[in-house]
N, CA, C and O of each residue as an XYZ file, in Angstrom:
264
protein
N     135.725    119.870    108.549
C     134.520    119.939    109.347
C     134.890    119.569    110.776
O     135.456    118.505    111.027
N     134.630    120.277    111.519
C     134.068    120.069    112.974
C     133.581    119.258    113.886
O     132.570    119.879    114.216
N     133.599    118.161    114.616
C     133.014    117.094    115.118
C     132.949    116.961    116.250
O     134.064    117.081    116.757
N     131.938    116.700    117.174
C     131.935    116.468    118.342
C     131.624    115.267    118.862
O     130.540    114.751    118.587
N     132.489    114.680    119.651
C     131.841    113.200    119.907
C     131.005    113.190    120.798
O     131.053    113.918    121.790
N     130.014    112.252    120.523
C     128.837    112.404    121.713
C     128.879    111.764    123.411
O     128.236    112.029    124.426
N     129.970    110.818    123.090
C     130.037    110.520    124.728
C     131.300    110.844    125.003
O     131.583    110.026    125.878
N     132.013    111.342    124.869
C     133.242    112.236    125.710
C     133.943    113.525    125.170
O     135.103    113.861    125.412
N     132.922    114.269    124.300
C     133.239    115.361    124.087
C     134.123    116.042    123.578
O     134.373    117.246    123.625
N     134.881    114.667    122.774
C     136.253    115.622    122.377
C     135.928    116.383    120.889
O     135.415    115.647    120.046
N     136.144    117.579    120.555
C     136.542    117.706    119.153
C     137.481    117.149    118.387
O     138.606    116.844    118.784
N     136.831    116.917    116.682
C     138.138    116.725    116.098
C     137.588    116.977    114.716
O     136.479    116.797    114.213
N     139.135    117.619    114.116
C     138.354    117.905    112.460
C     138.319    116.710    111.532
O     139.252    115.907    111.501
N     137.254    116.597    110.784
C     137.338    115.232    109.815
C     137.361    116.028    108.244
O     137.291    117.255    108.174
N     137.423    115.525    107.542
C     137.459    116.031    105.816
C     136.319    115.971    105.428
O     135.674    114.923    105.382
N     135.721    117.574    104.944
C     134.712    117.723    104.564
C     134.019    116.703    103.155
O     132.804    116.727    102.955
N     134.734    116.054    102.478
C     134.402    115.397    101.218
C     134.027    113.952    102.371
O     132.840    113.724    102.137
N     134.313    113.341    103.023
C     134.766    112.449    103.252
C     133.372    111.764    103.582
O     132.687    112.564    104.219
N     132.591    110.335    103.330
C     131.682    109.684    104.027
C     131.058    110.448    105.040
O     130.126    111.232    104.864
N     131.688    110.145    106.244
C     131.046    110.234    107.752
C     130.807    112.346    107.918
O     130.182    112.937    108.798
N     131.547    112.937    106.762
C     131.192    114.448    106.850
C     129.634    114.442    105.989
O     128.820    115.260    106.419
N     129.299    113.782    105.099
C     128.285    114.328    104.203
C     126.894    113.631    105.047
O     125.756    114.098    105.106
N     127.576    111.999    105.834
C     126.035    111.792    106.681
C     126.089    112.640    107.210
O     125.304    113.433    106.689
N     126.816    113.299    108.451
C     126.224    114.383    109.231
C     125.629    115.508    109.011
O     124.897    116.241    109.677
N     126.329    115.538    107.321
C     125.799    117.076    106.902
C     123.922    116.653    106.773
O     122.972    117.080    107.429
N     123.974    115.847    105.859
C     122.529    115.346    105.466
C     121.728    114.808    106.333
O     120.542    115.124    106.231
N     122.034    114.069    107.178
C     120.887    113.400    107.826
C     121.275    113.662    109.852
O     121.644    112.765    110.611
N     121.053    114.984    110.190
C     121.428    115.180    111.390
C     120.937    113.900    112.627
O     121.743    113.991    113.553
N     120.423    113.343    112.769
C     120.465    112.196    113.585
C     121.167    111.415    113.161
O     120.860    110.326    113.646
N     121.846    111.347    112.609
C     123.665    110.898    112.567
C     124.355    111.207    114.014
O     124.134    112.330    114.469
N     124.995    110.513    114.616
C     125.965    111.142    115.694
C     127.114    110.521    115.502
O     127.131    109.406    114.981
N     128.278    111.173    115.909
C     129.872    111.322    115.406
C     130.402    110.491    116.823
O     130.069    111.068    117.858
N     131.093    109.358    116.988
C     132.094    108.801    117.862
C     133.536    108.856    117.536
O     134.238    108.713    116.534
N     133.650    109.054    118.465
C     135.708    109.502    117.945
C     136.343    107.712    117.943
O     135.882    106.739    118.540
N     137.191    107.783    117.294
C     137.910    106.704    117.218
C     138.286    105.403    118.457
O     138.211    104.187    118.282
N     138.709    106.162    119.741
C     138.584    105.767    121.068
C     137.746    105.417    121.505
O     138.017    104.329    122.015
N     136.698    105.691    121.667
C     134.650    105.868    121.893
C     134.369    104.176    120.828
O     134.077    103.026    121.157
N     134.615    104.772    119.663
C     134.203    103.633    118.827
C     135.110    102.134    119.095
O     134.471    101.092    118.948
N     136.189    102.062    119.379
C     136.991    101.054    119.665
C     136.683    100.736    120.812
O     137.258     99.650    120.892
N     135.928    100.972    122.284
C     136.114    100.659    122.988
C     134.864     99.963    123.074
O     134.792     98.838    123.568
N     133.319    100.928    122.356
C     132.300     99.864    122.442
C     132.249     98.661    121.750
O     131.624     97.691    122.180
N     132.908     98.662    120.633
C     133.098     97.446    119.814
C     133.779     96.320    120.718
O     133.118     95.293    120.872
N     135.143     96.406    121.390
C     135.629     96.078    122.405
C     134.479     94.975    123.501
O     134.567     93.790    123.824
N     133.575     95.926    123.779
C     132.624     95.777    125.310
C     131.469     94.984    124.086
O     130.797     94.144    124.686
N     131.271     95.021    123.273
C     129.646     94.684    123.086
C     130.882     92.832    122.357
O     130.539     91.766    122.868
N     131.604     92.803    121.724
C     132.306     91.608    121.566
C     132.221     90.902    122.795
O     131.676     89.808    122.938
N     132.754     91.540    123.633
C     132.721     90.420    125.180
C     130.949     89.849    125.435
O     130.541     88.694    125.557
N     130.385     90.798    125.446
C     129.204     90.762    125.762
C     128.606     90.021    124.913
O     127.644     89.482    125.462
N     128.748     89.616    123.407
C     128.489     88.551    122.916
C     129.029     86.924    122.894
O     128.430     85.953    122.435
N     130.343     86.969    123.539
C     130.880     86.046    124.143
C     130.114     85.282    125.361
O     130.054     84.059    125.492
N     129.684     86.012    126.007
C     128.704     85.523    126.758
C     127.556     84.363    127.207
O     127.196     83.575    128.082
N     127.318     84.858    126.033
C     125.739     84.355    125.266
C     124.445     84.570    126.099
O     123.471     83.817    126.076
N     124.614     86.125    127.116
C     123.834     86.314    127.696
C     123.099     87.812    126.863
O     122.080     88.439    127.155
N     123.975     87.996    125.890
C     123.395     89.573    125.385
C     123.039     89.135    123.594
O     123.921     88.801    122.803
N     121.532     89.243    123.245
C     121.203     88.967    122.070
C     120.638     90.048    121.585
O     120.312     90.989    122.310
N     120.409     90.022    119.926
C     120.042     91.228    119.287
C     119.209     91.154    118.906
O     119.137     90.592    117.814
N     117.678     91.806    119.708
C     116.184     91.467    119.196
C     115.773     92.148    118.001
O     115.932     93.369    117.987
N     115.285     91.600    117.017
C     114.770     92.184    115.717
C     113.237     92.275    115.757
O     112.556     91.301    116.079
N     112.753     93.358    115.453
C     111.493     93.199    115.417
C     110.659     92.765    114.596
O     110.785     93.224    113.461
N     109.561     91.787    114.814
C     108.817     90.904    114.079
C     107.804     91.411    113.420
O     107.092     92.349    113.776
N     107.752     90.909    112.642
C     106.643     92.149    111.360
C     105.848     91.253    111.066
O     105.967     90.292    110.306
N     104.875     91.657    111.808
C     103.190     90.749    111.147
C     102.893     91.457    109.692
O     103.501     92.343    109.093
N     101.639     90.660    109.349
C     100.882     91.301    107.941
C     100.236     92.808    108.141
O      99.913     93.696    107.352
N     100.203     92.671    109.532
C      99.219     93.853    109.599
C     100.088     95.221    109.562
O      99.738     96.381    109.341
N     101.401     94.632    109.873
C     102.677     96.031    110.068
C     102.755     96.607    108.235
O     103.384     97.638    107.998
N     102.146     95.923    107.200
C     102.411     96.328    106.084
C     101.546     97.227    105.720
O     101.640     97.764    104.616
């Protein structure tokens, strides 16, 4: 299968059996990061939690959200 990464565009083929081929097949708001892409935000959002200026808001679920 075919892949396009979404922030720098590279192609690359992945194995159609494989995990990350059958989300994309099935659930198209899936998006594909190439290996580089993915290592580098992991990279940047680590620092950025080093920080302790960047937190991860969860949203709060009243009774009424049920």
């Amino acid at each position: 299968m075919r892949v396009k990464c979404v922030i720098c565009d590279q192609i690359e083929t992945i194995d159609n059996d494989s995990f990350v081929a059958k989300r994309l097949r099935n659930r198209p708001i899936h998006t594909y990061t190439c290996k580089n892409c993915y290592d580098r935000i992991t990279e940047r959002t680590k620092v950025r939690l080093a920080t302790g200026k960047f937190r991860i808001n969860k949203p709060v679920l009243n009774e009424d959200d049920w």
